[in-house]
Backbone as CSV, one residue per row, in Angstrom:
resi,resn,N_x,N_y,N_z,CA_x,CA_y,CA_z,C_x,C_y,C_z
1,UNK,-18.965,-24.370,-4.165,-18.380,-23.224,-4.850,-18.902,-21.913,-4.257
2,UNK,-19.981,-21.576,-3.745,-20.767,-20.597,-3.265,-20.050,-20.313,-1.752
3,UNK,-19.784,-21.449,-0.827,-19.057,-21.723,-0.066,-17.553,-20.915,-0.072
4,UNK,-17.132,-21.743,-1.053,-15.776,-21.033,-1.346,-15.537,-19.803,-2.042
5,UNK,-16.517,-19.028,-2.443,-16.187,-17.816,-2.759,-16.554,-16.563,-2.176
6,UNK,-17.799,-17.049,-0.660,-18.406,-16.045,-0.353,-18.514,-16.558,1.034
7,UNK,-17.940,-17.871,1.594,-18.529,-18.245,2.539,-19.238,-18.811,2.891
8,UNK,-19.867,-18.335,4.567,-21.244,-18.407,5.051,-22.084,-17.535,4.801
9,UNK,-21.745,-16.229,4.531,-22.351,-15.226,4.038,-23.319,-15.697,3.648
10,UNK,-24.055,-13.671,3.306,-25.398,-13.852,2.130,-24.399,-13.399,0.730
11,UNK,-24.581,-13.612,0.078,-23.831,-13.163,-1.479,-25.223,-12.462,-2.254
12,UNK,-26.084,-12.346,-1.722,-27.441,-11.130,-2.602,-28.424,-12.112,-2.911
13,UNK,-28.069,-13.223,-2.935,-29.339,-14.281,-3.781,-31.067,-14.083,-3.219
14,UNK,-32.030,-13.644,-3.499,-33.295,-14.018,-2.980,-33.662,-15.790,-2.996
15,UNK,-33.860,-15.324,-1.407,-34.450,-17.153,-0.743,-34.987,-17.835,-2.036
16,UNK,-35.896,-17.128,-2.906,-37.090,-17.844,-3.989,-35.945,-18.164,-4.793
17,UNK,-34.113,-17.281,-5.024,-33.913,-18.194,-6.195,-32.728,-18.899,-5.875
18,UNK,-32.538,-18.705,-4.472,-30.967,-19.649,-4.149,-31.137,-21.145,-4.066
19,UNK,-31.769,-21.471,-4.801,-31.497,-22.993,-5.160,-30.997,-22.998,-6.472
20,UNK,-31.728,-22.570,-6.728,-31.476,-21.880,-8.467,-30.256,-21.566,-9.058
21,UNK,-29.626,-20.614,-8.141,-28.408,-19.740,-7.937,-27.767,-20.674,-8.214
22,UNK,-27.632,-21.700,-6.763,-26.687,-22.279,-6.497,-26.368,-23.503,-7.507
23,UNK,-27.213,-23.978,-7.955,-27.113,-24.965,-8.952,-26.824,-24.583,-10.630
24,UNK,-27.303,-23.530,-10.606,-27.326,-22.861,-11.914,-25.565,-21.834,-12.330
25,UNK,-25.218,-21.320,-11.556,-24.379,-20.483,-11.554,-23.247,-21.340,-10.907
26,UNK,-23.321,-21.655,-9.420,-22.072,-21.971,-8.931,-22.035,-23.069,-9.642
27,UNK,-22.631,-24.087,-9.332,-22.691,-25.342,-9.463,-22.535,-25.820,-11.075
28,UNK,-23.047,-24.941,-11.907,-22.753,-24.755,-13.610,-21.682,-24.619,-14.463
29,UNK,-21.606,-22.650,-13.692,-21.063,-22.197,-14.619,-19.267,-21.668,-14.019
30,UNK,-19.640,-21.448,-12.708,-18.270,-21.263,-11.675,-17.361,-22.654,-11.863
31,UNK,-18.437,-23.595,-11.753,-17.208,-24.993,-11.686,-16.789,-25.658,-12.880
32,UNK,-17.139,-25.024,-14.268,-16.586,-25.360,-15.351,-15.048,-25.802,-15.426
33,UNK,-14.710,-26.604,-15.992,-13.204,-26.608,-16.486,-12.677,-26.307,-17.160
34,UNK,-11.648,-25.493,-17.864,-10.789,-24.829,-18.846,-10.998,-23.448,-18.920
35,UNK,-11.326,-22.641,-17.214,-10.880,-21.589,-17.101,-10.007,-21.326,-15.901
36,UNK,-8.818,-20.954,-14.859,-8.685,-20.939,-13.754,-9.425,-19.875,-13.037
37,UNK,-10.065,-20.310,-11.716,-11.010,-19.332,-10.566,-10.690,-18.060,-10.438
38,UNK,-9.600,-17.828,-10.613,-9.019,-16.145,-10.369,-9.659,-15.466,-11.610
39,UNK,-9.244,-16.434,-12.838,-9.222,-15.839,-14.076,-10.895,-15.247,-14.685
40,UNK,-12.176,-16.498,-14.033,-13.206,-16.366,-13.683,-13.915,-15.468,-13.228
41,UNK,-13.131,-15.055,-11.863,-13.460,-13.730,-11.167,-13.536,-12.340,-11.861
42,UNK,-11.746,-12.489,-12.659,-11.294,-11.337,-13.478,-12.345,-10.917,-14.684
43,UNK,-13.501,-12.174,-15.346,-14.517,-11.778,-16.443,-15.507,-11.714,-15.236
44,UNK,-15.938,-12.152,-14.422,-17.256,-11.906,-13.357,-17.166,-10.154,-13.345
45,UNK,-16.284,-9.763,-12.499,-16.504,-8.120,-12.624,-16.157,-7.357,-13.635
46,UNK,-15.684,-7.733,-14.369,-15.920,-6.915,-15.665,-17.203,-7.001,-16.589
47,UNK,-17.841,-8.206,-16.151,-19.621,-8.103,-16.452,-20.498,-7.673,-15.915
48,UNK,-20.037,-7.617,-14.092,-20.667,-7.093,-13.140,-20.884,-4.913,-13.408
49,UNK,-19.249,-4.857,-13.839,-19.064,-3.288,-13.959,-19.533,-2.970,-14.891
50,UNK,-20.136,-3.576,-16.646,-19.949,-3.661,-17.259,-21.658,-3.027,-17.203
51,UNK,-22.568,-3.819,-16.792,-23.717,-3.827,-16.905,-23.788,-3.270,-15.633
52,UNK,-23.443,-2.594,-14.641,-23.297,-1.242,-13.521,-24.649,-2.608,-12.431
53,UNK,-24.194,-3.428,-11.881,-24.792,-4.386,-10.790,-23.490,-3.657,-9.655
54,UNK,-24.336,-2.975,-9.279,-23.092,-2.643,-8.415,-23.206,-3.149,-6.790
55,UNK,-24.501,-3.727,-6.220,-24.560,-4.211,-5.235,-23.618,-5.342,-5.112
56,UNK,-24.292,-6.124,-6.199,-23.850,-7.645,-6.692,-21.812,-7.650,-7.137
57,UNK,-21.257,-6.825,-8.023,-20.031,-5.965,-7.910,-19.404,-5.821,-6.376
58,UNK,-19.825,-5.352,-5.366,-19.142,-5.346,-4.325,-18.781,-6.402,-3.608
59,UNK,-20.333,-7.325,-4.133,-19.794,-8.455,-2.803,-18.769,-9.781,-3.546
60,UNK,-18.316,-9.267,-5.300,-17.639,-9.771,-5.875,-16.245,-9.389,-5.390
61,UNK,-16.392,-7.885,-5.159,-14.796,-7.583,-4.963,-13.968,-8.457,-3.680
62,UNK,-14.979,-8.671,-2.661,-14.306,-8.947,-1.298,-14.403,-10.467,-1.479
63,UNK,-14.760,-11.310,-2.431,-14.496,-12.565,-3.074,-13.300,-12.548,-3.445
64,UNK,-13.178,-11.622,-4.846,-11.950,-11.652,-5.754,-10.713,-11.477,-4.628
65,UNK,-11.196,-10.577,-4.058,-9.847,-10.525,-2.773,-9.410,-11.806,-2.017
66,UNK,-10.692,-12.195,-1.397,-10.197,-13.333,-0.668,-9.329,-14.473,-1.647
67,UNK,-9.531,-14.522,-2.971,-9.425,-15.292,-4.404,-7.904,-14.823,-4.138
68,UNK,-7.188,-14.120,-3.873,-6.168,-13.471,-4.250,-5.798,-11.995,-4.975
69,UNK,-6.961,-11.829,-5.755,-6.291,-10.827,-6.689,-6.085,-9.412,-5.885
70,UNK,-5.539,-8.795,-6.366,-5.025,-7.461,-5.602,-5.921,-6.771,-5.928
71,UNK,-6.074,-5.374,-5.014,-6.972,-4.398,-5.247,-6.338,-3.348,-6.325
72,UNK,-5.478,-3.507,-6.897,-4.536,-2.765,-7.572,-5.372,-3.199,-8.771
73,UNK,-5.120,-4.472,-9.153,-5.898,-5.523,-10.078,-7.462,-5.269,-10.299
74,UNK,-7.852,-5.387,-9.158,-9.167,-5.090,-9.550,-9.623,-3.617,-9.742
75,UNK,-9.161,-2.515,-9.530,-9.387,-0.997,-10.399,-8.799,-1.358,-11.065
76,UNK,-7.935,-2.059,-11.340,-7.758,-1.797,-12.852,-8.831,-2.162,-13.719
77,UNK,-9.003,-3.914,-13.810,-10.632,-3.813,-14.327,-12.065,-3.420,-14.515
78,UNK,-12.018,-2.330,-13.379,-12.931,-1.639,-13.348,-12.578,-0.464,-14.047
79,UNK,-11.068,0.230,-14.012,-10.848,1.397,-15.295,-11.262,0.939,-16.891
80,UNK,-10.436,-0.372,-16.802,-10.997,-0.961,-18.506,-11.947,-0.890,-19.037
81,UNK,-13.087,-1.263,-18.254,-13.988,-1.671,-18.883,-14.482,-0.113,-19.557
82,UNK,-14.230,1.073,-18.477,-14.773,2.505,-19.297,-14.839,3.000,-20.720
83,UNK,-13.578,2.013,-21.145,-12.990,2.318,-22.420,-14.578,1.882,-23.452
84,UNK,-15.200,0.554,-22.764,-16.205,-0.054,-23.184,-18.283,0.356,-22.706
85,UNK,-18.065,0.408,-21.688,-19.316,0.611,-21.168,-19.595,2.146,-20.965
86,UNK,-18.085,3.314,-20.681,-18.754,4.601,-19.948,-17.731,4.558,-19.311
87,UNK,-16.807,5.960,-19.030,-16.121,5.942,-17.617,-16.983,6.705,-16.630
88,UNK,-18.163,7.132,-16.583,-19.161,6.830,-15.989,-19.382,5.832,-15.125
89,UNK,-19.600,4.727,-15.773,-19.357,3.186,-15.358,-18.420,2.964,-14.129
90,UNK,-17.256,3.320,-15.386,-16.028,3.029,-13.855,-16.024,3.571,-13.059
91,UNK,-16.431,4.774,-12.876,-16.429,5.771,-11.831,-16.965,5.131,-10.336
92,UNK,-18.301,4.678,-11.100,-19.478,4.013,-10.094,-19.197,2.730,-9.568
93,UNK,-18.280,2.018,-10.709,-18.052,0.404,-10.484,-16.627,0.783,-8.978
94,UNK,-15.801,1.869,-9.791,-14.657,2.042,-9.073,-14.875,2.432,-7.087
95,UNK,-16.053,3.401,-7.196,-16.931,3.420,-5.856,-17.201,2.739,-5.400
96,UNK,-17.731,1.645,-5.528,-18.411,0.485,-5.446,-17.266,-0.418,-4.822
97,UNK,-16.067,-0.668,-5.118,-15.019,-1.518,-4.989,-14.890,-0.634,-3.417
98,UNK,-14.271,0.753,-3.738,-13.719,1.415,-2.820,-14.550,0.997,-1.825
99,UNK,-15.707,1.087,-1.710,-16.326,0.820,-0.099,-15.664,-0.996,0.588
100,UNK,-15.537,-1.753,-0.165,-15.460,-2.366,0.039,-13.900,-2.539,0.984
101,UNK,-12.870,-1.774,-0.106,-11.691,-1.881,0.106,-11.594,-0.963,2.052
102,UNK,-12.340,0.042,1.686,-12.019,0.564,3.022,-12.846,-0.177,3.833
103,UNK,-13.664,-0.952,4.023,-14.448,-1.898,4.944,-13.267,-2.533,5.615
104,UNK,-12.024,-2.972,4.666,-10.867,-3.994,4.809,-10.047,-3.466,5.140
105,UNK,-9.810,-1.861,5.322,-8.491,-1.151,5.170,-7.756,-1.263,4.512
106,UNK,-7.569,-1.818,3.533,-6.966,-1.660,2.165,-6.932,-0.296,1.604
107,UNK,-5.627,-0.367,1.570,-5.180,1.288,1.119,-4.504,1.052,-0.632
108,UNK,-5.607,2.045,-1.953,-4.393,1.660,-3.271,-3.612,2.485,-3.449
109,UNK,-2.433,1.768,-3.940,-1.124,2.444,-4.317,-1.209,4.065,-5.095
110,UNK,-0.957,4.922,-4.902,-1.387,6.362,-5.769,-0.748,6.054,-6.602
111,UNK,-1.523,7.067,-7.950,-1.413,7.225,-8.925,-0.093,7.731,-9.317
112,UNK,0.534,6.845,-10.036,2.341,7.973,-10.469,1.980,8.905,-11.750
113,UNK,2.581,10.283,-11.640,2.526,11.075,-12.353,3.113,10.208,-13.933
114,UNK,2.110,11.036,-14.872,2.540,10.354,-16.433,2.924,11.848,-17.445
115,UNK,3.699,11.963,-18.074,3.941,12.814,-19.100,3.874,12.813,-20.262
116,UNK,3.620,11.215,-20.522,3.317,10.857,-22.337,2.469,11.941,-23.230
117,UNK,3.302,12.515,-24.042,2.315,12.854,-25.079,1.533,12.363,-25.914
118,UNK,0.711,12.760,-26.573,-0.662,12.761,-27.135,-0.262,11.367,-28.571
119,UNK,1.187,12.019,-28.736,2.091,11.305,-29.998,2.216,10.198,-29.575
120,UNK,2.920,10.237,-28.522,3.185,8.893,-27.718,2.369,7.799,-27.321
121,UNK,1.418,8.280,-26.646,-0.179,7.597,-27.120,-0.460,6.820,-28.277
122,UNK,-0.463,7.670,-28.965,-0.646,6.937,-30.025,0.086,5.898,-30.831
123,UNK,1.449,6.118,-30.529,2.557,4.969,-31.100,2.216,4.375,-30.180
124,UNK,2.307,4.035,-29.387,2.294,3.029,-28.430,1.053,2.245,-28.635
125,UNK,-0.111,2.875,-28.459,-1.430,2.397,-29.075,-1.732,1.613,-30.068
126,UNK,-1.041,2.121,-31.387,-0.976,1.513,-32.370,0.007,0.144,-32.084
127,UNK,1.173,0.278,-31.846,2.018,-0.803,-31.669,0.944,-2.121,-31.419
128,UNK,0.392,-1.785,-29.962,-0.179,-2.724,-29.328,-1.560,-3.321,-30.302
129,UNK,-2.162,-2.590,-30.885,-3.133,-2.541,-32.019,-2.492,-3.812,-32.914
130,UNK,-1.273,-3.410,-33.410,-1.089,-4.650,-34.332,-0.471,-5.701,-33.771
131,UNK,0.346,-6.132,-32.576,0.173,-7.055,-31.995,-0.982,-7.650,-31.395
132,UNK,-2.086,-7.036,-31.092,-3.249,-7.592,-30.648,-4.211,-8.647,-32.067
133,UNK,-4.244,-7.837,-32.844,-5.326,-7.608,-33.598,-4.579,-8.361,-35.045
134,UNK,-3.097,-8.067,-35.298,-2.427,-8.302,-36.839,-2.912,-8.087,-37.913
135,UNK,-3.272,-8.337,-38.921,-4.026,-8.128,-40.229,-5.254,-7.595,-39.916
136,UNK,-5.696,-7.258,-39.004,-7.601,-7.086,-38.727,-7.277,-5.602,-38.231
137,UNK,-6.406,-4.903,-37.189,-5.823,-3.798,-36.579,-6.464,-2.676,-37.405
138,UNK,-6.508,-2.287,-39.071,-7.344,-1.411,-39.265,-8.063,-1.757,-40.388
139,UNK,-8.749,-2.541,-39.574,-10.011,-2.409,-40.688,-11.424,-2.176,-40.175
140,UNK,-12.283,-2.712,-41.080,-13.788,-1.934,-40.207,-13.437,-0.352,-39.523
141,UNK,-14.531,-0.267,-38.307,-14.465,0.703,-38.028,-13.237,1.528,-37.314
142,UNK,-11.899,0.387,-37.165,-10.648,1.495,-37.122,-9.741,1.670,-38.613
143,UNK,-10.208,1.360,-39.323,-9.782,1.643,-40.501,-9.048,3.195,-40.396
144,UNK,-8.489,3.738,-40.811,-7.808,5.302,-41.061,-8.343,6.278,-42.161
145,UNK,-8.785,5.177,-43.419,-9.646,5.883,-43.922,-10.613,6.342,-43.812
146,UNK,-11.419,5.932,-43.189,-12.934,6.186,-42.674,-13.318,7.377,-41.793
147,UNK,-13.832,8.186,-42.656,-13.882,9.779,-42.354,-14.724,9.758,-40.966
148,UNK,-15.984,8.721,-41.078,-16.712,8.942,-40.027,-16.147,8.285,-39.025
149,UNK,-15.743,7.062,-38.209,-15.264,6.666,-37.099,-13.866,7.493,-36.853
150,UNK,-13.094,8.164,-38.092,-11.949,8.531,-37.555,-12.587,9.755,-37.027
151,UNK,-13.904,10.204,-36.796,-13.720,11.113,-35.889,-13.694,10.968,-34.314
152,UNK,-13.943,9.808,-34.247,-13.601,9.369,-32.495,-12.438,8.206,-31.902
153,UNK,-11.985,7.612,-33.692,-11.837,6.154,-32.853,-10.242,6.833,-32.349
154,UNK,-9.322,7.658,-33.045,-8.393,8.154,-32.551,-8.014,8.227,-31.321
155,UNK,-8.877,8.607,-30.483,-9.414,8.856,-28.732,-9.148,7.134,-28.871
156,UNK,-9.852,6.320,-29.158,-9.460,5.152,-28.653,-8.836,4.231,-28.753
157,UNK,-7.644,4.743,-29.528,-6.112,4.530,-29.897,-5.523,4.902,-28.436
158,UNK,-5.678,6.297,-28.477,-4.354,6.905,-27.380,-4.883,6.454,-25.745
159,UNK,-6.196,6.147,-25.458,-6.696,6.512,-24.376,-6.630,4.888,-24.329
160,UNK,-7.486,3.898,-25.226,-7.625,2.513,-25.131,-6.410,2.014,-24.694
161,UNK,-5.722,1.756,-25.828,-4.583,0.602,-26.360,-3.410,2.085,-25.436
162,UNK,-3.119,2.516,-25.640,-1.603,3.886,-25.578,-1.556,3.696,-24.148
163,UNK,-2.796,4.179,-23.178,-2.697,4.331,-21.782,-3.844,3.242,-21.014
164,UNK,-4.893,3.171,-21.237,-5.382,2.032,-20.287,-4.667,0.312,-20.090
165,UNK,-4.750,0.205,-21.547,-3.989,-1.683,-21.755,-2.576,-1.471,-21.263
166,UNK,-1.546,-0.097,-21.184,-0.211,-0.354,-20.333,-0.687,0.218,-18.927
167,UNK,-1.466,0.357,-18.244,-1.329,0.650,-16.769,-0.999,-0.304,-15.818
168,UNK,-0.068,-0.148,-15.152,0.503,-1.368,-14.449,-0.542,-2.033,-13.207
169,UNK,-0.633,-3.113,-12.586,-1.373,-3.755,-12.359,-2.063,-4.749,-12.991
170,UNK,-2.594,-5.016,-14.023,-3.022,-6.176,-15.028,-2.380,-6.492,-16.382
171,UNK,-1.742,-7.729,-16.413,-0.906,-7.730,-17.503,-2.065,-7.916,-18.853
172,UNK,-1.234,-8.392,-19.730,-2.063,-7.501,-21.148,-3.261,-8.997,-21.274
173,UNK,-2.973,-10.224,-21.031,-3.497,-11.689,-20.875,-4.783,-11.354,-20.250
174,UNK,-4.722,-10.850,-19.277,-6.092,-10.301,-18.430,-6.642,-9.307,-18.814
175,UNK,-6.308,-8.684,-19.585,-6.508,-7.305,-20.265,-7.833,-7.805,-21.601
176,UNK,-7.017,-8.954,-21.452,-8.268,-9.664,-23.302,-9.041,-10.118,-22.867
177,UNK,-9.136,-10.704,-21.225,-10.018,-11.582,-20.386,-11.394,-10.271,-20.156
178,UNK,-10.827,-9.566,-19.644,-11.965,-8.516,-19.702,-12.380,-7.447,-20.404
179,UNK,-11.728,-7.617,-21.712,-12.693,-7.050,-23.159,-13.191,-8.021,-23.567
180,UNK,-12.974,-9.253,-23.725,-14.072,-10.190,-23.749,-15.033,-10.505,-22.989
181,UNK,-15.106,-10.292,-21.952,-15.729,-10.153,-21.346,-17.004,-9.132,-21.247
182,UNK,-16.654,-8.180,-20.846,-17.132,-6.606,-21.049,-17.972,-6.173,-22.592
183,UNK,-17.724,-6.962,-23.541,-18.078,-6.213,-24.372,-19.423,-7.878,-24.979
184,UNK,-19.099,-9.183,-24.253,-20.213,-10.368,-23.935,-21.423,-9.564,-23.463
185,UNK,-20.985,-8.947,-22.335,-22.568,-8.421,-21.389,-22.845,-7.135,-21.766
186,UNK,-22.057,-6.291,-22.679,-22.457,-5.591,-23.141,-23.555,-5.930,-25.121
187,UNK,-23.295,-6.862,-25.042,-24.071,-7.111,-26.338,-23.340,-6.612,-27.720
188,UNK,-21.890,-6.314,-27.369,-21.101,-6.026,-28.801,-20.807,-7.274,-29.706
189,UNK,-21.184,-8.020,-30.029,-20.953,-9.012,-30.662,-19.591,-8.979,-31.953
190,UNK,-19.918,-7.372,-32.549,-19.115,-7.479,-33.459,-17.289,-7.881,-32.483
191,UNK,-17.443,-6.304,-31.476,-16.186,-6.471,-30.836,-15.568,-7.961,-30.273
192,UNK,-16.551,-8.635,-29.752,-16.455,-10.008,-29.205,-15.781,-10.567,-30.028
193,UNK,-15.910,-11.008,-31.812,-15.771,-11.713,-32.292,-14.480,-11.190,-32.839
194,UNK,-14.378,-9.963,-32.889,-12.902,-9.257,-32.975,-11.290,-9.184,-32.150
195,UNK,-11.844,-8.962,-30.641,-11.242,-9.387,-30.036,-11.254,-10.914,-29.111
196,UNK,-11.784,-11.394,-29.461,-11.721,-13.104,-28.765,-11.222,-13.737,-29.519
197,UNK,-10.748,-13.568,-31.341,-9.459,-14.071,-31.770,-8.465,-13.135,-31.343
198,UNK,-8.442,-11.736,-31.692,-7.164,-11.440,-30.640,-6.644,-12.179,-29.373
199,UNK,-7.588,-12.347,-28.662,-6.764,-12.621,-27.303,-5.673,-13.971,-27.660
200,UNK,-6.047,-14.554,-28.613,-5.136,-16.001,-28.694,-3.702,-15.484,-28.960
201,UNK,-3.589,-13.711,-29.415,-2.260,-13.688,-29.877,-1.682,-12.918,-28.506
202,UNK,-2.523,-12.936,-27.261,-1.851,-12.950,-26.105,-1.874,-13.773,-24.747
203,UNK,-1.885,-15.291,-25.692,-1.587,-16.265,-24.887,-2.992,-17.060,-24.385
204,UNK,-3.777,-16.206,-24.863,-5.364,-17.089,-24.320,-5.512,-18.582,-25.360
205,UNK,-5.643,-19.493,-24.903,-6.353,-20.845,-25.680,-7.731,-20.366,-26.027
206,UNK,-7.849,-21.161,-27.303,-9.588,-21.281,-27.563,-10.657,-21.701,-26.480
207,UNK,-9.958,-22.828,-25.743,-10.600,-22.760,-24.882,-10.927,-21.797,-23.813
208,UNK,-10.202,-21.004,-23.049,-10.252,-20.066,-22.354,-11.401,-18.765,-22.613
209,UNK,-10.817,-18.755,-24.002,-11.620,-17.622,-24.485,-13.583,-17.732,-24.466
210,UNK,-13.571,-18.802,-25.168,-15.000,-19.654,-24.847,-15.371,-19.320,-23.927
211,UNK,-14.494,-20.078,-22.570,-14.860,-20.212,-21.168,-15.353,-18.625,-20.793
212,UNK,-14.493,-17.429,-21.127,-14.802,-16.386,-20.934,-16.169,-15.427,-21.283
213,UNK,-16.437,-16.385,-22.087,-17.836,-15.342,-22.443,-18.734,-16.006,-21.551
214,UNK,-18.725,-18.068,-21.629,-19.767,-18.599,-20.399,-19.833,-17.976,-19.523
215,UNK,-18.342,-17.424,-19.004,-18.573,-16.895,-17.524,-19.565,-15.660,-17.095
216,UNK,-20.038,-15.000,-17.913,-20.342,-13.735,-17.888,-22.364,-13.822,-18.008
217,UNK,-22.623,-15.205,-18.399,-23.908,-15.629,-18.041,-24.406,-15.268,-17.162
218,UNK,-24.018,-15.672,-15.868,-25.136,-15.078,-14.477,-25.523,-13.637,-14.347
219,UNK,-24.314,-12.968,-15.204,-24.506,-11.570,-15.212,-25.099,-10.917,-16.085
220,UNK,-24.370,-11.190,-17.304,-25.301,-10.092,-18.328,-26.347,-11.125,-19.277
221,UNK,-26.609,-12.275,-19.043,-27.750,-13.310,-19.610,-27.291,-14.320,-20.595
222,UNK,-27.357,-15.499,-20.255,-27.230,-16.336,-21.079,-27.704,-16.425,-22.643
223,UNK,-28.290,-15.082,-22.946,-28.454,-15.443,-24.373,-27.735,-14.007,-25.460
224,UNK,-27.473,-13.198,-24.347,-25.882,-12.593,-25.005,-25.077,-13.257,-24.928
225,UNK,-24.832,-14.247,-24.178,-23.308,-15.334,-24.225,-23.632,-16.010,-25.047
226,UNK,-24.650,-16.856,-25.399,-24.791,-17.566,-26.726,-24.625,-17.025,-27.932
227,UNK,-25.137,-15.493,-27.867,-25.046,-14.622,-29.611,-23.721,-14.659,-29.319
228,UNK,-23.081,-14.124,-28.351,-21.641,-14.005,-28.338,-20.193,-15.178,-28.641
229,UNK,-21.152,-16.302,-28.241,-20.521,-17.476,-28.766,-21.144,-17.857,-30.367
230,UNK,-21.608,-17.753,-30.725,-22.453,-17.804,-31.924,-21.020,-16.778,-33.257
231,UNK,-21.085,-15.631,-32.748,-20.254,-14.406,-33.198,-18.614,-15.295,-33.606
232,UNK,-18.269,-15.582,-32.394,-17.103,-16.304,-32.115,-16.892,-17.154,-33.154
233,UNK,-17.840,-18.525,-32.870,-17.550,-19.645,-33.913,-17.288,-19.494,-35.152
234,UNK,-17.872,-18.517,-35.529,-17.969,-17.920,-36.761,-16.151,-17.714,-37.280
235,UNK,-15.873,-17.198,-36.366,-14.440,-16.671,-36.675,-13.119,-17.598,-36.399
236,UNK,-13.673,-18.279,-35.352,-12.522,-19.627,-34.834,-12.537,-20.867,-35.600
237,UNK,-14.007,-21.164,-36.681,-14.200,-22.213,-37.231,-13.194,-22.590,-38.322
């Protein structure tokens, strides 16, 4: 598996732990069954960006590439995750890719001009809110009543759900792959357990979803993926 995702290459491992690596990660957690390899990749850097490994992040991107996925695809997951970690984050994660991409000459598609208003945003946002989410969409901290989160979560109506989850390049399936993801290695547990039943209402299996937080072990630690699976069961049981 190490083979097939990086080569002959070095992929970053220190000599003292590439036995380790290789048995522990590839050999573990890469060759699991009931996630597909692309899909793998798609939670790898969104844990990688997530928790700002940005050495380790690059030599993912020119994997994910060789993997197939487009470079279109992958800024996109690196914009997402901002919504979660910092667009800070993405900024750096998004740098990070870029060197890579121009190593390859890979040129991304420019940005098309957008005119949506602020309104628009927000319907749209919301829409997607209650297809994601259904009965759960406002409660807790997006609730509408709630004087204190409604002073920010608004912003992450129009900006989240309105304009990041429709930017073309990653459909909405991959979109749940790496907020589950992203928010595993970030240690949100609540969000995890919030959105990792969402994702089932965009096509993810239980299994998948699972698989998605394992994946994110080598990166942000096997014992946020356990609280994070822990969070989960709770809600899938």
């Amino acid at each position: 598996m190490r083979r097939r995702l990086f080569g002959d290459g070095d992929d970053g491992a220190p000599a003292n732990m590439r036995m380790l690596d290789t048995e522990a990660v590839y050999g573990a957690v890469w060759s699991r069954p009931g996630l597909a390899l692309d899909d793998r990749m798609v939670c790898a850097l969104a844990a990688l960006a997530a928790v700002q490994r940005l050495p380790k992040l690059g030599r993912h991107v020119g994997a994910a590439l060789d993997l197939g996925l487009s470079a279109q695809a992958i800024v996109e997951i690196l914009i997402q995750i901002g919504i979660y970690a910092g667009f800070a984050a993405s900024e750096e994660a998004v740098a990070a890719a870029g060197m890579v991409f121009d190593a390859r000459g890979i040129a991304l598609p420019e940005e098309t001009a957008r005119e949506d208003s602020l309104e628009e945003l927000s319907a749209r946002g919301r829409k997607l809110m209650q297809q994601l989410h259904g009965a759960r969409a406002t409660g807790g901290y997006a609730s509408p009543d709630n004087k204190v989160t409604g002073a920010l979560y608004p912003l992450a109506i129009q900006y989240g759900y309105g304009e990041i989850w429709f930017r073309p390049g990653l459909d909405l399936r991959r979109r749940a792959l790496v907020a589950v993801a992203a928010f595993t290695a970030l240690r949100l547990e609540g969000q995890v357990k919030k959105f990792g039943q969402s994702a089932l209402n965009l096509g993810l299996s239980r299994t998948e979803v699972i698989e998605a937080i394992i994946q994110t072990a080598p990166f942000g630690g096997f014992a946020p993926a356990l609280n994070a699976l822990g969070a989960l069961s709770e809600a899938l049981a």
